[in-house]
C-alpha positions in Angstrom: -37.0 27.2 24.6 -38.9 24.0 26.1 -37.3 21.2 26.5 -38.7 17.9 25.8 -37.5 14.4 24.9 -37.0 11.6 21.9 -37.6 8.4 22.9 -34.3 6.2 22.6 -35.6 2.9 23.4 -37.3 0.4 20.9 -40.5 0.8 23.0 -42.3 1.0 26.8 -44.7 1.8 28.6 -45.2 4.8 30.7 -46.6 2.8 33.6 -46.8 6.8 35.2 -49.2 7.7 32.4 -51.9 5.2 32.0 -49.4 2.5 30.6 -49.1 4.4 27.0 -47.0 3.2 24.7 -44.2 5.3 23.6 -42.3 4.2 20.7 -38.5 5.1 19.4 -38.2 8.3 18.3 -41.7 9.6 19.6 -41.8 13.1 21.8 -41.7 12.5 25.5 -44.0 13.8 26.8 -47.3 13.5 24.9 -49.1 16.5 24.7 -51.2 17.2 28.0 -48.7 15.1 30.1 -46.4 16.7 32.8 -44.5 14.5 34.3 -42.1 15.1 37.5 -38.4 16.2 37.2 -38.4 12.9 39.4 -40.2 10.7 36.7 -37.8 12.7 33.9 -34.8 11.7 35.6 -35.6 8.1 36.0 -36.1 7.7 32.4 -32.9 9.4 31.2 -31.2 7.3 33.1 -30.8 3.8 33.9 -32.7 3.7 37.3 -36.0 2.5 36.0 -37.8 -1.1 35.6 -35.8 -1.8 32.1 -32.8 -0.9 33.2 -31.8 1.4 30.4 -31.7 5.0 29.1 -35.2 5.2 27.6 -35.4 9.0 26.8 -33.0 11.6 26.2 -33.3 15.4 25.8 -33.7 17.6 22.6 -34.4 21.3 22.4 -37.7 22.7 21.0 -38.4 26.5 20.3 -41.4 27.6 21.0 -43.3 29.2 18.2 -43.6 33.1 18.7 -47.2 34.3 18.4 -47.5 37.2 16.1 
């Protein structure tokens, strides 16, 4: 399984990733990004510029190639 993460917050900007917008309920990250468990961390939790939990994490399988 990969993890990845739903956005939880109405909307901000990555400022880490070209200042795209991610929006609630959108996939974090977009495909091509990889961010740092550092970066990660910061937005699951409250120690970022908004001061709030902006992401939080959701399991995704991975599709099995046949």
């Amino acid at each position: 399984m990969e993890e990845k993460y739903v956005v939880i917050y109405k909307k901000f900007k990555d400022f880490e990733d070209n200042d795209y917008l991610y929006k609630k309920g959108d996939i974090y990250p977009r495909e091509g990004l990889k961010p740092t468990k550092k970066r990660i961390a910061e937005l699951s939790s409250k120690k970022n510029k908004i001061g709030e939990v902006l992401i939080e994490a959701i399991k995704v399988e991975k599709e099995e190639k046949e």
